[in-house]
C-alpha positions as CSV (number, residue, x, y, z in Angstrom):
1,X,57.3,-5.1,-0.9
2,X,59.0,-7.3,2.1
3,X,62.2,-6.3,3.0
4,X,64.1,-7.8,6.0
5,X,64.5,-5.8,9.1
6,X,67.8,-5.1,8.7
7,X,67.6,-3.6,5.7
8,X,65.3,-0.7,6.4
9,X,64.3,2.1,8.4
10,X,60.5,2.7,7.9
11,X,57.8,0.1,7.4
12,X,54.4,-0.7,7.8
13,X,53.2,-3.8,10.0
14,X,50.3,-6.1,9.4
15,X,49.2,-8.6,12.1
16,X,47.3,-11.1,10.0
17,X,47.9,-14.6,9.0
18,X,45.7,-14.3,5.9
19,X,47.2,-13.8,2.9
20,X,44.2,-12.2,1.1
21,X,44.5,-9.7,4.0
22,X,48.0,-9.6,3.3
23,X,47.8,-9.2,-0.6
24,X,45.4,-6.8,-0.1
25,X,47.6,-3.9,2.3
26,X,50.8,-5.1,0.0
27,X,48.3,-3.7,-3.6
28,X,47.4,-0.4,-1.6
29,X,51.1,0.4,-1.0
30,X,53.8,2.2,-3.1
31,X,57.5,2.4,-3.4
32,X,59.9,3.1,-0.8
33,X,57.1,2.1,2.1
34,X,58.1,-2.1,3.3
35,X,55.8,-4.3,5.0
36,X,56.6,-6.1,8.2
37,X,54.4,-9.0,8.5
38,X,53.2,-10.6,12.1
39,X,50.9,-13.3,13.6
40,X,51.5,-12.2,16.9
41,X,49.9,-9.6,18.6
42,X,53.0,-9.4,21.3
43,X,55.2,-9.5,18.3
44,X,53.3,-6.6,16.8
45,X,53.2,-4.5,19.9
46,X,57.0,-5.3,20.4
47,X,57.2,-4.0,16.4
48,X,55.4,-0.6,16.8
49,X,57.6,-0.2,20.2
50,X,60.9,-0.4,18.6
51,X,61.1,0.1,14.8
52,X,59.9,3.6,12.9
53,X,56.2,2.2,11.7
54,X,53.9,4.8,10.2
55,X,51.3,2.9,10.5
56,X,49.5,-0.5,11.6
57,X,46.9,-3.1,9.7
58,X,45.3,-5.2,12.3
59,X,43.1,-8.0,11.4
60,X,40.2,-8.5,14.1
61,X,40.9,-12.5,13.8
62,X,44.5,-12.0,15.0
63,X,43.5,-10.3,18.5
64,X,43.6,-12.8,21.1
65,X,40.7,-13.1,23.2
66,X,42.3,-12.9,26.9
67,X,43.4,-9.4,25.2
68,X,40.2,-8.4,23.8
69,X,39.4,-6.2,20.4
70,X,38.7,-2.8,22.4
71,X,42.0,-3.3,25.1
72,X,44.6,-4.0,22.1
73,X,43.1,-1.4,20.1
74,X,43.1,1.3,22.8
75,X,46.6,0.4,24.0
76,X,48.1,0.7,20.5
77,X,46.1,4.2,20.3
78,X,46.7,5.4,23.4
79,X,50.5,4.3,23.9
80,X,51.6,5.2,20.1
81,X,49.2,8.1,19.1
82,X,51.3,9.1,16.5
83,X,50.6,5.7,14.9
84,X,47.7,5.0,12.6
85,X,45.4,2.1,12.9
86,X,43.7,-0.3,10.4
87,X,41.4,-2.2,12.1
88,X,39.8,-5.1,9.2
89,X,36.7,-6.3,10.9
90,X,35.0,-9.5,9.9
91,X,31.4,-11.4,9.8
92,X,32.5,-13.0,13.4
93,X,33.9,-10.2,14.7
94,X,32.4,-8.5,18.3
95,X,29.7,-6.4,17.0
96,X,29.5,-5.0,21.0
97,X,33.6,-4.6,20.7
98,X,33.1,-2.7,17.1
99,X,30.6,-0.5,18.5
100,X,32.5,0.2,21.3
101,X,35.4,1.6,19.2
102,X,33.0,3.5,17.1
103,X,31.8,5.5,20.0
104,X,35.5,6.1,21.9
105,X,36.8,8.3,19.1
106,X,40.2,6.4,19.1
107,X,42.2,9.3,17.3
108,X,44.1,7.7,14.6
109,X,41.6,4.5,14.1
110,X,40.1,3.6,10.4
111,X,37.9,0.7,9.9
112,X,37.1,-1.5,7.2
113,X,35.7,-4.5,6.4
114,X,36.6,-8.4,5.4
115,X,33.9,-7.7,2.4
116,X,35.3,-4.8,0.8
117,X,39.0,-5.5,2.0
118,X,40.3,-4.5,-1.4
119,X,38.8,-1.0,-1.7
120,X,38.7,-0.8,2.8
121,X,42.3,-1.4,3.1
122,X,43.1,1.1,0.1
123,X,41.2,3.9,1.5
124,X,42.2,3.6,4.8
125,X,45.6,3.5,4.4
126,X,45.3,6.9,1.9
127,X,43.2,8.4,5.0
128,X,45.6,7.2,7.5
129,X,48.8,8.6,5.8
130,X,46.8,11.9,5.9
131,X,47.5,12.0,9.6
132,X,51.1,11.2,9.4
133,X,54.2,13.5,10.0
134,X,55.0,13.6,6.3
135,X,51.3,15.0,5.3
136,X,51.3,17.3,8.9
137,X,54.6,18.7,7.4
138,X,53.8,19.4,4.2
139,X,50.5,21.2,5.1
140,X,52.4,23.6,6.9
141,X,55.4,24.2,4.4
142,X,53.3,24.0,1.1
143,X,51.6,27.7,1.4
144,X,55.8,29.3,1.3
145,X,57.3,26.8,-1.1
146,X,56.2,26.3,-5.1
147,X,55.5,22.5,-5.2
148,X,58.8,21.3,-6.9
149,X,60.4,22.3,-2.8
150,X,57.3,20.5,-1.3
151,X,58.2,17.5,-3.0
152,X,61.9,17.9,-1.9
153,X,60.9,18.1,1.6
154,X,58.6,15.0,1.5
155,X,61.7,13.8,-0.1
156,X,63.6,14.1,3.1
157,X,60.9,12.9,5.3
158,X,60.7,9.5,3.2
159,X,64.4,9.6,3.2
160,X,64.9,10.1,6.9
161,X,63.2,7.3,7.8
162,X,65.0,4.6,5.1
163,X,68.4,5.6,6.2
164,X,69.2,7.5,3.1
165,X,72.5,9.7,2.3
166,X,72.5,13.2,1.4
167,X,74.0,12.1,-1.8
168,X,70.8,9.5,-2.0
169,X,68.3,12.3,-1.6
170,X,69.9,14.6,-4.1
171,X,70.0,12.0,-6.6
172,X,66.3,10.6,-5.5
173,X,65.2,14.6,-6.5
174,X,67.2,14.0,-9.5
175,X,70.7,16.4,-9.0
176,X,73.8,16.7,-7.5
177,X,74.4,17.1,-3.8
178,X,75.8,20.5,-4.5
179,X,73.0,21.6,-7.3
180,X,70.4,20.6,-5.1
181,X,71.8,22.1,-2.0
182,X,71.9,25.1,-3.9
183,X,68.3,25.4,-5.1
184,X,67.0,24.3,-1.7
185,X,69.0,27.1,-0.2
186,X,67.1,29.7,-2.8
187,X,64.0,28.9,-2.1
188,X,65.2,29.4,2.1
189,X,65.6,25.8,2.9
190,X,68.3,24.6,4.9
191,X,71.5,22.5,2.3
192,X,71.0,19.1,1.3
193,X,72.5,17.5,4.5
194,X,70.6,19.7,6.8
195,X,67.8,19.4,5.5
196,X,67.9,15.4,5.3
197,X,68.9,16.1,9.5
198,X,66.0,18.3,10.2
199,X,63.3,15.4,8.5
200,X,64.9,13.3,10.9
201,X,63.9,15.3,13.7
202,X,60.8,16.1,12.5
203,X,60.0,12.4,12.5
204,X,61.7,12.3,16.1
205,X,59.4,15.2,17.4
206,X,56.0,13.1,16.6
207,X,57.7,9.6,17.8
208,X,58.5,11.9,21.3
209,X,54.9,12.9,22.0
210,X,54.3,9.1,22.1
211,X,53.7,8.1,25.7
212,X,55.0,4.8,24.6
213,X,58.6,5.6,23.5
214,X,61.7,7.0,24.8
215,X,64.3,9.2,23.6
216,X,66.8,6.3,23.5
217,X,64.1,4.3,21.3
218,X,63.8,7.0,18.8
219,X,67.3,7.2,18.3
220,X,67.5,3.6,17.7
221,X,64.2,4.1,15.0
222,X,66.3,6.8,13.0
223,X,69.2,5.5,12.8
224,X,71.7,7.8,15.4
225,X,74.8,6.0,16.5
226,X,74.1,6.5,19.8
227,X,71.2,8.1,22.3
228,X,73.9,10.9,22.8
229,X,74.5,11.5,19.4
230,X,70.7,11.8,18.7
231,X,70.0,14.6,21.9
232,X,73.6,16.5,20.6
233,X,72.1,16.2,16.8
234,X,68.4,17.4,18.6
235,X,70.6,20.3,21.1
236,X,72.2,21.9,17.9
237,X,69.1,22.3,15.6
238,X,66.5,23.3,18.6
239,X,68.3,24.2,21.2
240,X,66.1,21.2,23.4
241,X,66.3,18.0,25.3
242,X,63.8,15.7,24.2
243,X,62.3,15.7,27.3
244,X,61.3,19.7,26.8
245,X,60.6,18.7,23.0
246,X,58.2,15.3,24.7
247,X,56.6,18.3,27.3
248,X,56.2,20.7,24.6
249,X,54.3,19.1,22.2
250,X,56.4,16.7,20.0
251,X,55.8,17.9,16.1
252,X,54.9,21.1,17.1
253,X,58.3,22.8,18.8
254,X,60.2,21.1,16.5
255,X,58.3,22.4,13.6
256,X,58.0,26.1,14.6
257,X,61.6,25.7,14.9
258,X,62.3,24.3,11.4
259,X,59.7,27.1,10.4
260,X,61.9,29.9,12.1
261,X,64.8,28.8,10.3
262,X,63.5,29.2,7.1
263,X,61.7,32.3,7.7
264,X,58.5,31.0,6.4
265,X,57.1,32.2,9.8
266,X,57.2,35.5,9.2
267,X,57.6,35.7,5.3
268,X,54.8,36.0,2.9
269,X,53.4,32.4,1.4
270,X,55.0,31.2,-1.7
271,X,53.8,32.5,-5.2
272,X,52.6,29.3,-6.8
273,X,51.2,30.6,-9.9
274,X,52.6,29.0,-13.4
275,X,53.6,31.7,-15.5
């Protein structure tokens, strides 16, 4: 689906000005995840530098030539490597340039093809959102929580990033605020509201590590009032500045943190067995 800007918080882009190319990344999508369209590669940098994308579908033909296939890509990878790349290569596309992102490694990069774009773009966006805070997240949460809790937490990371309400994640999980707040506490998560704060800085943790962002663009990305409010909100659940979180790590301080609080550091992993 395409949704204005204004109206969202999370979104993938796709730099293409085909719209089989288009079609394509819109049919491998699922709700709750908007696609920002662009047929500028300035545009598309500016995008990635200032709204909360996940990830990034770049069609070879789109590149400009004074920029060059294996300078955009590298930039993109190496500025935002908490972003995930599509790259859709075609016939006329630099078989040297290809090559030469084969061999650099470019953590992050999937590439497909013009002539299986269907079934390319599908599978490289599933393996891409395997590297993204949401799946980093759950891997570490899902050995302490039965899978009903994991969902809530993915929950919070979707949530987090569209702007929602605590009242919009309880009723996306399918309660009230106070019901769910209540099993989420049982289970050692944080209430409802804190819960839908520490997704937030979850996502912030990642954005930090980016050599490309600041703390006063992350804000902006998740939605705090202010640059202030968002290194108060990051003070009071980690004790940090997001410089020390940047320095840190990113994810990881923030994480261990989160982890702490629900003693799932030091607790035995969840039971997950179906009686």
């Amino acid at each position: 689906m395409t949704i204005p800007f204004s109206k969202i918080m999370a979104f993938l882009a796709v730099l293409t000005s085909d719209s089989q190319v288009r079609r394509a990344v819109s049919d491998a999508l699922w709700m709750d995840h908007a696609l920002a369209r662009s047929s500028s590669w300035r545009r598309t940098v500016r995008l990635v530098a200032e709204r909360p994308l996940t990830g990034v579908v770049l069609d070879a033909e789109r590149i400009p030539s004074d920029v060059g296939l294996m300078p955009a890509v590298a930039e993109l990878s190496e500025r935002f490597p908490s972003l995930w790349l599509v790259l859709v290569a075609r016939s006329g596309t630099d078989p040297w340039g290809l090559f030469r992102l084969g061999r650099a490694g470019l953590q992050g990069l999937v590439l497909t093809h013009l002539d299986e774009l269907r079934s390319g773009v599908s599978r490289a966006i599933r393996t891409g959102f395997g590297r993204s805070t949401e799946a980093l997240v759950t891997r570490a949460i899902s050995a302490y929580l039965p899978a009903r809790e994991v969902r809530a937490v993915r929950l919070a990371l979707c949530g987090a990033q569209l702007g929602w309400t605590t009242d919009q994640l309880a009723e996306r999980a399918g309660f009230s605020r106070a019901h769910f707040s209540a099993r989420l506490k049982a289970t050692g998560l944080p209430s409802t509201g804190h819960l839908l704060g520490w997704a937030k800085l979850l996502h912030a943790g990642r954005w930090l590590s980016d050599p490309g962002r600041t703390g006063e663009s992350v804000s902006r990305q998740l939605g705090y009032s202010s640059g202030a409010a968002f290194r108060r909100a990051l003070r009071n659940y980690t004790g940090a500045t997001p410089m020390a979180i940047r320095e840190a790590g990113g994810l990881e301080p923030v994480l261990n943190t989160f982890l702490g609080v629900c003693q799932f550091a030091t607790s035995e992993p969840a039971d997950l067995s179906v009686a």
